[in-house]
Structure formats: C-alpha cells, structure tokens
mmCIF file of the C-alpha atoms, coordinates in Angstrom:
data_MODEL
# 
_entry.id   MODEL 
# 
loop_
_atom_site.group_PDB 
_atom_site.id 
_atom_site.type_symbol 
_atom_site.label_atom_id 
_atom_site.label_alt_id 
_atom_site.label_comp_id 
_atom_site.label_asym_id 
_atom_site.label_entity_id 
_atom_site.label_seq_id 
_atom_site.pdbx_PDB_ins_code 
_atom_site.Cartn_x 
_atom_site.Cartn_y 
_atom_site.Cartn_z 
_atom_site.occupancy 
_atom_site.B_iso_or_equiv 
_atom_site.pdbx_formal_charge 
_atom_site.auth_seq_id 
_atom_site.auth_comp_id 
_atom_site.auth_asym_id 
_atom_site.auth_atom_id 
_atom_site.pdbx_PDB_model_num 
ATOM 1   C CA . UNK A 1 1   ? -43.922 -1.853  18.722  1.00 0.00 ? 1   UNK A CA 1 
ATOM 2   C CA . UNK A 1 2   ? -40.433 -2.404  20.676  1.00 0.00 ? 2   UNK A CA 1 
ATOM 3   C CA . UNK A 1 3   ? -37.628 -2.609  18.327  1.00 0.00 ? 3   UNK A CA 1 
ATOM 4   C CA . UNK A 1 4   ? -35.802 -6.484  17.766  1.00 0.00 ? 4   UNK A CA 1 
ATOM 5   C CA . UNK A 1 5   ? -32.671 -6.678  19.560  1.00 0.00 ? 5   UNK A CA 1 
ATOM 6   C CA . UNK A 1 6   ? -29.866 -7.235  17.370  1.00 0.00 ? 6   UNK A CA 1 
ATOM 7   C CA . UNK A 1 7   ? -27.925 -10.495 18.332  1.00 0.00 ? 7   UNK A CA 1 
ATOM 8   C CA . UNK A 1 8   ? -24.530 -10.313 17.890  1.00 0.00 ? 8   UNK A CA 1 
ATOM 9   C CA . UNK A 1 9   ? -21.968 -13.176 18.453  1.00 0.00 ? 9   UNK A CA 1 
ATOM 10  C CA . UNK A 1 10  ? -18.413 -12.759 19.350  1.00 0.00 ? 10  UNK A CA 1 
ATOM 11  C CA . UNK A 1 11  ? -17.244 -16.117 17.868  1.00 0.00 ? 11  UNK A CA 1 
ATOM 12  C CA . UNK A 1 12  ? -19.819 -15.784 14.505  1.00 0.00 ? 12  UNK A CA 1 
ATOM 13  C CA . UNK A 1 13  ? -17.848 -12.060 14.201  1.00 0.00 ? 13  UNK A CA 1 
ATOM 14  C CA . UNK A 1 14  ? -14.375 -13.630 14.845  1.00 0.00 ? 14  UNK A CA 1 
ATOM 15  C CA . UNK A 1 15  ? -15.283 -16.478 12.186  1.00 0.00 ? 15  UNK A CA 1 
ATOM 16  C CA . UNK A 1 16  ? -16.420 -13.798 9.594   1.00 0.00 ? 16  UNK A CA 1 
ATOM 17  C CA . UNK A 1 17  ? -13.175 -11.827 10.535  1.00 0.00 ? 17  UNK A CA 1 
ATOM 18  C CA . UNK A 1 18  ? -10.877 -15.093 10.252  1.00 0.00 ? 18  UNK A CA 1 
ATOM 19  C CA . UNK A 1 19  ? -12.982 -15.686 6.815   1.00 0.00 ? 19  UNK A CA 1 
ATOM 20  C CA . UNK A 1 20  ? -12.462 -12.592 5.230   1.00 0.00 ? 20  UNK A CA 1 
ATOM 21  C CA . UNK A 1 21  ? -8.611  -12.818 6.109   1.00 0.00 ? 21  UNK A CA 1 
ATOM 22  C CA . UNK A 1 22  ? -8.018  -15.875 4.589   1.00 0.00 ? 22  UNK A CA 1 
ATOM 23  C CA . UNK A 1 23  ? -10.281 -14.961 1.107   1.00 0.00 ? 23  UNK A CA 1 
ATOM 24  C CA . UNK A 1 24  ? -7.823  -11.637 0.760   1.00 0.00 ? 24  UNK A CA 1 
ATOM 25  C CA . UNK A 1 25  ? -5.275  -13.586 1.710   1.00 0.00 ? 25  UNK A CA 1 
ATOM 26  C CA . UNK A 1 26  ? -5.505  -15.803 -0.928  1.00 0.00 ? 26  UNK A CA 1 
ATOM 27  C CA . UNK A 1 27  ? -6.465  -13.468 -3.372  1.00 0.00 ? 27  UNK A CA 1 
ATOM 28  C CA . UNK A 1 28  ? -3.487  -10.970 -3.181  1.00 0.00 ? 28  UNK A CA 1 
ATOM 29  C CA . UNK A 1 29  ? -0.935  -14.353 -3.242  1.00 0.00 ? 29  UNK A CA 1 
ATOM 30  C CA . UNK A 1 30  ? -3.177  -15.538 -6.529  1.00 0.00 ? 30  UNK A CA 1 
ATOM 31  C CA . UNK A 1 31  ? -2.807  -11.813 -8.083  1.00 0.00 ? 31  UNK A CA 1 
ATOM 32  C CA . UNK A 1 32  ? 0.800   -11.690 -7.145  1.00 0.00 ? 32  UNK A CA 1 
ATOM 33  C CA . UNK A 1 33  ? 1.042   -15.025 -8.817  1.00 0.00 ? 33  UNK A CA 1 
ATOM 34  C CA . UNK A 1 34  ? -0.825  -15.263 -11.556 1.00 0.00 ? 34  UNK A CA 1 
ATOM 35  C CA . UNK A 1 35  ? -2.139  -11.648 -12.185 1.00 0.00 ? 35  UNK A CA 1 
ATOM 36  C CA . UNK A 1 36  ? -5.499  -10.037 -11.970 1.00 0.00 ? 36  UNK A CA 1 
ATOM 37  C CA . UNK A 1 37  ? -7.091  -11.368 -15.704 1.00 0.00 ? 37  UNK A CA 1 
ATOM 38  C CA . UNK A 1 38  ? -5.986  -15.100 -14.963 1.00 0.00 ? 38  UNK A CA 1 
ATOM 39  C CA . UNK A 1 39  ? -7.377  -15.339 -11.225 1.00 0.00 ? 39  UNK A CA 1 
ATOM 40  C CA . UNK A 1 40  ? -10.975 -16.724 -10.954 1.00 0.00 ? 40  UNK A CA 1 
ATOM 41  C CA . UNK A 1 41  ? -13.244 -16.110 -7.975  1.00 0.00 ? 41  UNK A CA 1 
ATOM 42  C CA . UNK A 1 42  ? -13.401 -19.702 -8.141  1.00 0.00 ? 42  UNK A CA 1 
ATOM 43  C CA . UNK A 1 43  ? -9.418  -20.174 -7.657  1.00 0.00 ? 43  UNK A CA 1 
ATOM 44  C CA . UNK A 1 44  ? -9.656  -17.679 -4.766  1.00 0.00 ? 44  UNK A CA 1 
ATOM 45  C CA . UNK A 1 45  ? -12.487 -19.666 -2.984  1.00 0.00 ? 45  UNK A CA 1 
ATOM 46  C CA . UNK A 1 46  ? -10.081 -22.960 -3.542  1.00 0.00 ? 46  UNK A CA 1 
ATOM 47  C CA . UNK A 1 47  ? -7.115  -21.412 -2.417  1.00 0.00 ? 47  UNK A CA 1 
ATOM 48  C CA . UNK A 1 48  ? -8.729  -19.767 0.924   1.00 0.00 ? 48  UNK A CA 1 
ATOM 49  C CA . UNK A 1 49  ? -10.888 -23.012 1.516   1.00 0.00 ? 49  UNK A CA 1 
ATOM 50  C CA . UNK A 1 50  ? -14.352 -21.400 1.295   1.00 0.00 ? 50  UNK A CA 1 
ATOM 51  C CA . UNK A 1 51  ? -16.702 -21.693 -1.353  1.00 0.00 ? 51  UNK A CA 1 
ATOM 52  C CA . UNK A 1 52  ? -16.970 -19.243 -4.369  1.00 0.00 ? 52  UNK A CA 1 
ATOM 53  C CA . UNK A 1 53  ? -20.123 -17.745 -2.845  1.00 0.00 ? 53  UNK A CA 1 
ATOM 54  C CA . UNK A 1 54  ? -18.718 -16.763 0.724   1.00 0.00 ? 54  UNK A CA 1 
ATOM 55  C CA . UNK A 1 55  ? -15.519 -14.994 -1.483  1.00 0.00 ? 55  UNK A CA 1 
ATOM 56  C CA . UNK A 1 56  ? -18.919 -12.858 -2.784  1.00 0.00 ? 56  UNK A CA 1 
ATOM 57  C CA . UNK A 1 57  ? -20.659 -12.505 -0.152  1.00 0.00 ? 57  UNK A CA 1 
ATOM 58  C CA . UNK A 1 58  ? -17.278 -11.381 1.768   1.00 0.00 ? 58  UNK A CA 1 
ATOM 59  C CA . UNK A 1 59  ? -16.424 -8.809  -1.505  1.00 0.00 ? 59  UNK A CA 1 
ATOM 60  C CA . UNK A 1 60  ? -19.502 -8.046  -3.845  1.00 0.00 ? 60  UNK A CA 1 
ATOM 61  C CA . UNK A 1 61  ? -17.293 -8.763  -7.184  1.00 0.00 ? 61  UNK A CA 1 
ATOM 62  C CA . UNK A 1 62  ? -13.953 -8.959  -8.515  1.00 0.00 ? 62  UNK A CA 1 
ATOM 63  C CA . UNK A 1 63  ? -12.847 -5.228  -8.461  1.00 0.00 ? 63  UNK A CA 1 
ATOM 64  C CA . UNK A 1 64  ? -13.964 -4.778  -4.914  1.00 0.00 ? 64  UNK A CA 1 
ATOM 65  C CA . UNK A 1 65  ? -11.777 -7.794  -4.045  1.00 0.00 ? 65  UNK A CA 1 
ATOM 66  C CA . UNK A 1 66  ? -8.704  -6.310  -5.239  1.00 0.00 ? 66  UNK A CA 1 
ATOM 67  C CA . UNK A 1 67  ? -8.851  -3.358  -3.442  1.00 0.00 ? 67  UNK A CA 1 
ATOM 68  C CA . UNK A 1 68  ? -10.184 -4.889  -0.348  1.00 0.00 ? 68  UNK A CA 1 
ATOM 69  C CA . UNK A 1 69  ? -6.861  -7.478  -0.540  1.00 0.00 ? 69  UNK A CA 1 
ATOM 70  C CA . UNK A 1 70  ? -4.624  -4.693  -1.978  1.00 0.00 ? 70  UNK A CA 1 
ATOM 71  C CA . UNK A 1 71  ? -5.382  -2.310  0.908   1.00 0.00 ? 71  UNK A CA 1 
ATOM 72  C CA . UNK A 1 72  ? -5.196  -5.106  3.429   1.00 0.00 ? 72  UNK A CA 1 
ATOM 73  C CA . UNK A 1 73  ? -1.753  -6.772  1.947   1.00 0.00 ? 73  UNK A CA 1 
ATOM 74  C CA . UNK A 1 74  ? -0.095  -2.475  2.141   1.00 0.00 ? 74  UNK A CA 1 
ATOM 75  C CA . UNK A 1 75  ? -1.594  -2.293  5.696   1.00 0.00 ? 75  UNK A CA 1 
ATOM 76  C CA . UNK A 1 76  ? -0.469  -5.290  6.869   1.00 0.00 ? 76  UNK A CA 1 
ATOM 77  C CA . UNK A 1 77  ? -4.035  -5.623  8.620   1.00 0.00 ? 77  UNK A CA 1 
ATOM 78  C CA . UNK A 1 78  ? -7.998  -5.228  8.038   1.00 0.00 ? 78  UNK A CA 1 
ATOM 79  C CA . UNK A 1 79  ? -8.248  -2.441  10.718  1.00 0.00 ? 79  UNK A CA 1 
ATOM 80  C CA . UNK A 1 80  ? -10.508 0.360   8.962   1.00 0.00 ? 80  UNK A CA 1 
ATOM 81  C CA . UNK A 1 81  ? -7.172  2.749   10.294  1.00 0.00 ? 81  UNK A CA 1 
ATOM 82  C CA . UNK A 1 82  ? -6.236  4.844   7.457   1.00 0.00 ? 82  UNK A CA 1 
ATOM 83  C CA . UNK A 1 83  ? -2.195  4.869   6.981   1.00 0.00 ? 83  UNK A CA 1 
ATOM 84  C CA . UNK A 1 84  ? -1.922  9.121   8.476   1.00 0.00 ? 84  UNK A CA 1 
ATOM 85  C CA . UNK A 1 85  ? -3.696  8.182   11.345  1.00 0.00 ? 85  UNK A CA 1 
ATOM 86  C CA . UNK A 1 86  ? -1.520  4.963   12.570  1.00 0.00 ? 86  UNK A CA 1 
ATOM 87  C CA . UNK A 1 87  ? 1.132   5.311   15.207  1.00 0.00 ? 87  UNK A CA 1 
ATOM 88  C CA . UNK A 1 88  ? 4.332   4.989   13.052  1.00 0.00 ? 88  UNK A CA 1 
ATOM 89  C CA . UNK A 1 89  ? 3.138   7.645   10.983  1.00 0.00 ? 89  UNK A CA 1 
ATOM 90  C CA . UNK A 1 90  ? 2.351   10.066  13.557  1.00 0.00 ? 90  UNK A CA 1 
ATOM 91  C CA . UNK A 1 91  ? 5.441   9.526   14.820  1.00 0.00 ? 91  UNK A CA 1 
ATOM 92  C CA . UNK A 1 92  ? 7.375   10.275  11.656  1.00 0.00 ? 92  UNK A CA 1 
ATOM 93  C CA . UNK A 1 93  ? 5.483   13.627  11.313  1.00 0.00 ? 93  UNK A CA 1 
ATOM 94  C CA . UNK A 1 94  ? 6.350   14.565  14.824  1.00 0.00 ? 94  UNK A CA 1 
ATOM 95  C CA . UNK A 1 95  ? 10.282  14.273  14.005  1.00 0.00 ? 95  UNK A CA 1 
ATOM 96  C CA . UNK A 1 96  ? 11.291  17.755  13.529  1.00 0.00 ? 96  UNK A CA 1 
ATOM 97  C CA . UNK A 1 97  ? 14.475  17.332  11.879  1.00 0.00 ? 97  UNK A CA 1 
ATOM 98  C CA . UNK A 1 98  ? 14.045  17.216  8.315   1.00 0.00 ? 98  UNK A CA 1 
ATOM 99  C CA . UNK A 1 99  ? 16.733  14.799  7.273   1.00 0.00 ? 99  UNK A CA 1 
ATOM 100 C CA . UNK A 1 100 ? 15.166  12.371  9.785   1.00 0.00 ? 100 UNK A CA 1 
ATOM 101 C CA . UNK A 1 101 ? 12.004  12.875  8.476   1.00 0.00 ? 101 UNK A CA 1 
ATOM 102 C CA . UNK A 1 102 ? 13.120  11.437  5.011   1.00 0.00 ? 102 UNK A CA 1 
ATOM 103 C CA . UNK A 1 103 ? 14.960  8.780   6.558   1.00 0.00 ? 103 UNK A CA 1 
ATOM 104 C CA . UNK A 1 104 ? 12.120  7.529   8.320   1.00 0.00 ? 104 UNK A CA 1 
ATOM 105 C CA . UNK A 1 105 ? 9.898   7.999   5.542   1.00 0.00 ? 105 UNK A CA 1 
ATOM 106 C CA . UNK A 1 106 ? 12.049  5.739   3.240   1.00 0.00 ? 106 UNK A CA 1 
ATOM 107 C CA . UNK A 1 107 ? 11.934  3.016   6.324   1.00 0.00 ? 107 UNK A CA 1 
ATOM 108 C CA . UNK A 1 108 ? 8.357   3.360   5.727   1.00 0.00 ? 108 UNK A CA 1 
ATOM 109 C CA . UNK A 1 109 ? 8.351   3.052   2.523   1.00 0.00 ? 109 UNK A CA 1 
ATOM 110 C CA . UNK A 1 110 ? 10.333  0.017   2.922   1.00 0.00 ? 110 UNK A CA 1 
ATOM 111 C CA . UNK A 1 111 ? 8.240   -1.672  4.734   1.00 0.00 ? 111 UNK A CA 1 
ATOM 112 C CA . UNK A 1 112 ? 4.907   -1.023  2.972   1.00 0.00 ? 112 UNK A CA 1 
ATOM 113 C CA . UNK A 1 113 ? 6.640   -1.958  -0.411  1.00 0.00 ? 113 UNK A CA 1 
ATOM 114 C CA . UNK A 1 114 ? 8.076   -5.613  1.846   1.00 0.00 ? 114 UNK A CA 1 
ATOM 115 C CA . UNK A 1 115 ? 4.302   -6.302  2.437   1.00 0.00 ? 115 UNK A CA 1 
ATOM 116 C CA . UNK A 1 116 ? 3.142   -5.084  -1.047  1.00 0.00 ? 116 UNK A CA 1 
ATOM 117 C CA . UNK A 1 117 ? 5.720   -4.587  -3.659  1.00 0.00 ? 117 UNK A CA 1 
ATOM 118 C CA . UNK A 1 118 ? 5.566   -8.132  -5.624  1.00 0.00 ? 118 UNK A CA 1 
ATOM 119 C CA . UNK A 1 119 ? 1.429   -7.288  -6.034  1.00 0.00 ? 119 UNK A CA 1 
ATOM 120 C CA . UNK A 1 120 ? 1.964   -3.670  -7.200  1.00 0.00 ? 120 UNK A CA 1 
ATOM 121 C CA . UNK A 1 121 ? 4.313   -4.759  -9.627  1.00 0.00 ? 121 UNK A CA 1 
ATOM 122 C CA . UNK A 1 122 ? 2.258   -7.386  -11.251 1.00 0.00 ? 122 UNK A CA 1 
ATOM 123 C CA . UNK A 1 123 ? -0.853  -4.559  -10.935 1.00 0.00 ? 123 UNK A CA 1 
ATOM 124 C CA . UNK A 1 124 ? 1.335   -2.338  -12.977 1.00 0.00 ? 124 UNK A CA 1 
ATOM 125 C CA . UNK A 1 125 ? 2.258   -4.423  -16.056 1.00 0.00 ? 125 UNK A CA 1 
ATOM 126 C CA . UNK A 1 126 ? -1.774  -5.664  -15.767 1.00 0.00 ? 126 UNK A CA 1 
ATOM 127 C CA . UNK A 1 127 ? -2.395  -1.852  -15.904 1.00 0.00 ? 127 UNK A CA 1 
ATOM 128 C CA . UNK A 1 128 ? 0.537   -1.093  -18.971 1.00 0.00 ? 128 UNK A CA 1 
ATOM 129 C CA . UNK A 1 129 ? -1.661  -4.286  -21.083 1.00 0.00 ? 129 UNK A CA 1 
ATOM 130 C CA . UNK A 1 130 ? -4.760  -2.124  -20.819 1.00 0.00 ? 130 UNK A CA 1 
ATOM 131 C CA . UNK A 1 131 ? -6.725  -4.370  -18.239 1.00 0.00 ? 131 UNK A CA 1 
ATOM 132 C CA . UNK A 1 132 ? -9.043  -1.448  -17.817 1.00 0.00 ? 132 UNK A CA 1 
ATOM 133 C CA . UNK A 1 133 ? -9.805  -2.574  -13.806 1.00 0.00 ? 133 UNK A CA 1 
ATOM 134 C CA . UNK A 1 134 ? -6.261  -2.302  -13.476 1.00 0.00 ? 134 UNK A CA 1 
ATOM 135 C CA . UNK A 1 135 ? -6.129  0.791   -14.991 1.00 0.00 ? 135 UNK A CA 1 
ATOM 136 C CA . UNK A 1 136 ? -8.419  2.416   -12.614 1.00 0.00 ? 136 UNK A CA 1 
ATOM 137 C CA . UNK A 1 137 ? -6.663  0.542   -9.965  1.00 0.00 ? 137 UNK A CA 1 
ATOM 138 C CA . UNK A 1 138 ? -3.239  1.978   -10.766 1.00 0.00 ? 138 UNK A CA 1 
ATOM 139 C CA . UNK A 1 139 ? -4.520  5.403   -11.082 1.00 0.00 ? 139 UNK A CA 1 
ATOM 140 C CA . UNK A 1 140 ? -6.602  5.483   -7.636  1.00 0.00 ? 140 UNK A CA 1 
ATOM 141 C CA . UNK A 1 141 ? -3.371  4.073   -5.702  1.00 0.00 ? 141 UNK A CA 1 
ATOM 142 C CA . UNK A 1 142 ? -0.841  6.113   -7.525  1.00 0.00 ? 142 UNK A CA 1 
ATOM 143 C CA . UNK A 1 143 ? -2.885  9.235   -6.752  1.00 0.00 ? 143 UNK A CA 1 
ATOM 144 C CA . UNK A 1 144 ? -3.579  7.982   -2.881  1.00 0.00 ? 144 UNK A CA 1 
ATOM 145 C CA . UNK A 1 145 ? 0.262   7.831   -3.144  1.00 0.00 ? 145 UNK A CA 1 
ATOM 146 C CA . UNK A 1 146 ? 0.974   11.041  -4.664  1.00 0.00 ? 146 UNK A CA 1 
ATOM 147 C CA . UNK A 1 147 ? -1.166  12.947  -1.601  1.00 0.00 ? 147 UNK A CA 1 
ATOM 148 C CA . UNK A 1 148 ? 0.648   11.209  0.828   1.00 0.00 ? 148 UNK A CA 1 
ATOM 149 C CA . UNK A 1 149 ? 4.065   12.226  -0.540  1.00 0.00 ? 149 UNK A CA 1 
ATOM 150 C CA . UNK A 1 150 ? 2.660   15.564  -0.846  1.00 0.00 ? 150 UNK A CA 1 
ATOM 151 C CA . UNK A 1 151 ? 2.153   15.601  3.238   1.00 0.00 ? 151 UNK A CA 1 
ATOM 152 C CA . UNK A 1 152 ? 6.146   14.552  3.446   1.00 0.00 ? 152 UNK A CA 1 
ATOM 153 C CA . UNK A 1 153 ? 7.304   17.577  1.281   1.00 0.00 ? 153 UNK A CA 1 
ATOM 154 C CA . UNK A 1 154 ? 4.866   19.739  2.907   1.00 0.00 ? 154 UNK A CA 1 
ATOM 155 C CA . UNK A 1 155 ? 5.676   19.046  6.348   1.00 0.00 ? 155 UNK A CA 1 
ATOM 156 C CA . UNK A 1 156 ? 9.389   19.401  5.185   1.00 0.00 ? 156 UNK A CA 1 
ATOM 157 C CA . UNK A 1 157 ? 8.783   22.663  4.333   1.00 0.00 ? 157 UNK A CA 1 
ATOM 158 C CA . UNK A 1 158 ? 7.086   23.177  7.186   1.00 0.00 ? 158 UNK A CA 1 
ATOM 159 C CA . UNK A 1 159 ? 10.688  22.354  8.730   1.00 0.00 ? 159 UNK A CA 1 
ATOM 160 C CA . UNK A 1 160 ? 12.125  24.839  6.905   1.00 0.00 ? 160 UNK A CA 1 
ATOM 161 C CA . UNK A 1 161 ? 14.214  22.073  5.049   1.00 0.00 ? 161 UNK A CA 1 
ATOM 162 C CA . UNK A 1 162 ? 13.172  22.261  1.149   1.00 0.00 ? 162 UNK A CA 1 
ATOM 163 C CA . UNK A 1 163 ? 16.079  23.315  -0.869  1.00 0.00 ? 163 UNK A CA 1 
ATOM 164 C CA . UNK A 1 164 ? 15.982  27.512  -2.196  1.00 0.00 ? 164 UNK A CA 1 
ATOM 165 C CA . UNK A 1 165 ? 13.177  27.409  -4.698  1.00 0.00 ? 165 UNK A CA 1 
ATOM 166 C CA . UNK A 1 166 ? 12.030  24.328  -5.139  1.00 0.00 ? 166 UNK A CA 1 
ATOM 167 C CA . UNK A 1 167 ? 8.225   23.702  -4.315  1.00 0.00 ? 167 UNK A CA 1 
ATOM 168 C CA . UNK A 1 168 ? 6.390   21.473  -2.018  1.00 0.00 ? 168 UNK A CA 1 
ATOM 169 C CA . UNK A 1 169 ? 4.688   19.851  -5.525  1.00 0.00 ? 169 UNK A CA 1 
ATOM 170 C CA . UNK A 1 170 ? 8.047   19.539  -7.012  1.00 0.00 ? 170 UNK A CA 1 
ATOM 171 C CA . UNK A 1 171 ? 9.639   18.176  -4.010  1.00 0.00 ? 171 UNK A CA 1 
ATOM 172 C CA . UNK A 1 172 ? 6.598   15.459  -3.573  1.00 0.00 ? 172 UNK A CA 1 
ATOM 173 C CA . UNK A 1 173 ? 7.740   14.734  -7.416  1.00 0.00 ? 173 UNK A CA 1 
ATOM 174 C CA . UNK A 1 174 ? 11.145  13.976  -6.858  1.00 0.00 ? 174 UNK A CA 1 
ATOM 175 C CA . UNK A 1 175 ? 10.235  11.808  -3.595  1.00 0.00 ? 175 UNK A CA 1 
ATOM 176 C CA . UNK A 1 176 ? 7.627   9.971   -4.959  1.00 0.00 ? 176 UNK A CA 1 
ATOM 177 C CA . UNK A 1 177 ? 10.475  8.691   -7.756  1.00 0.00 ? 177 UNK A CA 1 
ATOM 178 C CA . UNK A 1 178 ? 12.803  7.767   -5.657  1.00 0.00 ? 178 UNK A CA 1 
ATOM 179 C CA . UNK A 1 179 ? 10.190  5.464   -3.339  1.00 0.00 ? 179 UNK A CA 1 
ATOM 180 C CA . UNK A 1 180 ? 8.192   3.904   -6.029  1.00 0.00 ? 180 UNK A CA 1 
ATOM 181 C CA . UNK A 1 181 ? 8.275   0.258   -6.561  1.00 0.00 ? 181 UNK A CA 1 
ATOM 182 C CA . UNK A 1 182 ? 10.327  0.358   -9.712  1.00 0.00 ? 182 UNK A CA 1 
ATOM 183 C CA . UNK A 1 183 ? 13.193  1.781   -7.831  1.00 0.00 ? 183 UNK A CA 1 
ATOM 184 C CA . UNK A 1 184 ? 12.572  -0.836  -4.860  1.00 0.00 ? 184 UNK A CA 1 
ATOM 185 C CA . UNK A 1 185 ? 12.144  -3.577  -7.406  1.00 0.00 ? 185 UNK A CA 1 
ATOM 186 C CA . UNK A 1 186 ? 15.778  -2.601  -9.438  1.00 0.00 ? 186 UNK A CA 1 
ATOM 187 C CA . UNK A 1 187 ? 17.453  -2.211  -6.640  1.00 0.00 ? 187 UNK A CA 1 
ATOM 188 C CA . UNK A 1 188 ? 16.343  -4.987  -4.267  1.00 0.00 ? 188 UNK A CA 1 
ATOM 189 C CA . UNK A 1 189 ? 15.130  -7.699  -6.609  1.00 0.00 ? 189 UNK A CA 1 
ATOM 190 C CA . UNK A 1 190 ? 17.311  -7.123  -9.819  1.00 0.00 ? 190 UNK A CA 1 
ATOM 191 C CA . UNK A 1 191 ? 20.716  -5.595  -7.798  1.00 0.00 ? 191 UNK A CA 1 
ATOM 192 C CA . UNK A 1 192 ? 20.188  -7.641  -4.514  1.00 0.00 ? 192 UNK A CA 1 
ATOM 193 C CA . UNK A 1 193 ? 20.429  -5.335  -1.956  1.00 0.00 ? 193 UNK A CA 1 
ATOM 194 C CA . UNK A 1 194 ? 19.312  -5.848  1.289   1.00 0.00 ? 194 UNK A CA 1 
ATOM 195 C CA . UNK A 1 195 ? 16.845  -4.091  2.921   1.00 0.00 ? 195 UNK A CA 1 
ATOM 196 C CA . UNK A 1 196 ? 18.340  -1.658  4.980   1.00 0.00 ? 196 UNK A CA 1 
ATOM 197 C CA . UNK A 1 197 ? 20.661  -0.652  1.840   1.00 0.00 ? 197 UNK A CA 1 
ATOM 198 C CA . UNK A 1 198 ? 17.679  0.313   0.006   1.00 0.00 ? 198 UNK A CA 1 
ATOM 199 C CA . UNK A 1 199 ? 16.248  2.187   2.831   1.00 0.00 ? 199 UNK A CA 1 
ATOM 200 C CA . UNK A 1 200 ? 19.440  4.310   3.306   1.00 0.00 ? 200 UNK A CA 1 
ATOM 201 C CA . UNK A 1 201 ? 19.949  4.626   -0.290  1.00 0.00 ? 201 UNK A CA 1 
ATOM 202 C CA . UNK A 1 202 ? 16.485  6.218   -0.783  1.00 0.00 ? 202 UNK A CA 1 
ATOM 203 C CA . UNK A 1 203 ? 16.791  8.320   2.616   1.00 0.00 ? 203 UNK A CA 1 
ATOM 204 C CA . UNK A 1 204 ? 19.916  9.833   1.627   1.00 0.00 ? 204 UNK A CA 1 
ATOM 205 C CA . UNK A 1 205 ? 18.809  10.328  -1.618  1.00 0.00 ? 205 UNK A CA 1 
ATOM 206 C CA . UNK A 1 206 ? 15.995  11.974  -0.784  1.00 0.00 ? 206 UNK A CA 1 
ATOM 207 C CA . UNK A 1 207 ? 17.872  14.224  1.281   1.00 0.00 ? 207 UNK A CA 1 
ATOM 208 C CA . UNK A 1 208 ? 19.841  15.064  -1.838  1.00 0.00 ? 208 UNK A CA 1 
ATOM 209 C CA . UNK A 1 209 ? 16.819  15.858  -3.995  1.00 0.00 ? 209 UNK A CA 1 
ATOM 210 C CA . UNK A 1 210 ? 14.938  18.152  -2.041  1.00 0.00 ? 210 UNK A CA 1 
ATOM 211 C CA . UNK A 1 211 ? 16.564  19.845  0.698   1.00 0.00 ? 211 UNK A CA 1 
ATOM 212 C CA . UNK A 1 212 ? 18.796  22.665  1.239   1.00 0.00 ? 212 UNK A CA 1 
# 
C-alpha cells in the first residue's frame, strides 16, 4: 500500500508560526508583569488573541510555556539555533585577544539581559517565594548559564589570559557575578546607567577579575 503524501501548506505553517509568536509573546509580557503564579492560560489566550485551547495546543501546559517564551524572549527569535552556534557568538570566540573577548562578552550579555532581564528578575523572586516551577526554572537557566560562562573562561585560558593561578571554574565564578541580572538590574535600573556604561563597566571589570 503506497504511503499518504503529507500535505504541507506554506501559509497554514506561517499562520502556526505567527500564532505561536504572538501566544509567547504575550506570555513572557504577562510573566514580566504580573509573575508566573498570577498569569492564567486564560489571560495569555486574551492577551495574544487566540483562544485558551490554541495557547495548549501551541505549549502542552503551563511549565512548557515558560520555557518555550523564556527561551524565545533571551533569543530574540523561535529559530531552534542554540545561543554557541549563532553568528555573534562564533564571532566572539574567534577574537583572540583576551581582553576583547570579555568586552564582547559583556556586549553580549547586554543585550541578552535588554531582551530578557525584566522576566528573569520577576522569575527569580517567583523562585526565592518557593514557586516550585520556578524553582526548577531558575536552576535549569542558571546552570545553562553557568556552562556557557564556563566556555568564556575556558577559551580565555585557552588565550593564555587567566590571571597566575586562578582556574577556569573560578574564573567562570567571578564572570558569571559580574554579568548576572542583579548586577544589570542595580546598575541600569536602580543607578541609571545607560547601556553602553554597563557594558564597559562589566568588560573592564571582568578584565580585572580574571586575567593576568
């Protein structure tokens, strides 16, 4: 028996595509808004103009959600591109001067933390109230974070850069601090600096933490 064709529509697959932007949309503004425990399906579906069941039949349940509109708010897109493999990244690890490494790291950082930083923040004081989703949240992104940082100290080692006895794990330590949210959310929100301030700020001070 001769196997069914599968049809497949370009403008059904660019409506699901446009549908699914708008639910995660909507969903990381709600979370950023209103938090994680007080946001309904329901006020997700209202916000992004669909009804509650397309939000579940675009995510299978809340927790799924978040992460699907967490990773896609940090991205900046829905491309299944992990964050190593895009361009600016590989271009950062090609720079073979360590001190422009960091710097272009903490532009990086800058930019993911434009895109993302309100949500984290409101994930993290979910997270510190015991909201056990969030807790698992927190601890899956802050360890996705944590290996990434760990390919920055590494590759400055690599370099030769990393000050006279300090590790690649210690390094990633001190690095992670200085481009976590809670430094970006001081500095920017609560001091008012501008953008590029930060970024040079945590560049330089990176420099000063970890190499020689």
């Amino acid at each position: 028996m001769a196997e069914k064709r599968r049809y497949t529509s370009p403008r059904r697959e660019e409506q699901a595509r446009a549908t699914r932007a708008a639910v995660l949309t909507a969903a990381a503004e709600l979370f950023t808004e209103h938090g994680y425990a007080a946001t309904s399906m329901a006020a997700v579906a209202a916000r992004a103009g669909v009804s509650a069941q397309t939000v579940y039949n675009t995510v299978s349940g809340k927790p799924q959600l978040l992460k699907a509109a967490y990773d896609r708010a940090l991205a900046g897109d829905d491309e299944p591109i992990p964050l190593a493999d895009r361009p600016e990244v590989r271009r950062m690890y090609a720079l073979t001067d360590p001190g422009d490494l960091l710097h272009a790291y903490a532009e990086f950082g800058r930019q993911l933390l434009g895109r993302v930083g309100p949500l984290m923040l409101q994930l993290a004081n979910g997270a510190a109230a015991g909201q056990p989703d969030l807790l698992e949240h927190v601890r899956v992104t802050d360890a996705e974070r944590a290996t990434g940082t760990l390919m920055v100290a590494r590759r400055v080692e690599e370099l030769g850069g990393l000050a006279e006895g300090l590790t690649a794990e210690r390094a990633r330590d001190r690095i992670w601090v200085l481009n976590s949210v809670q430094v970006w959310h001081l500095l920017v929100a609560g001091r008012g600096w501008s953008d590029d301030e930060y970024a040079a700020w945590v560049g330089d001070a990176m420099c000063a933490a970890v190499l020689r």
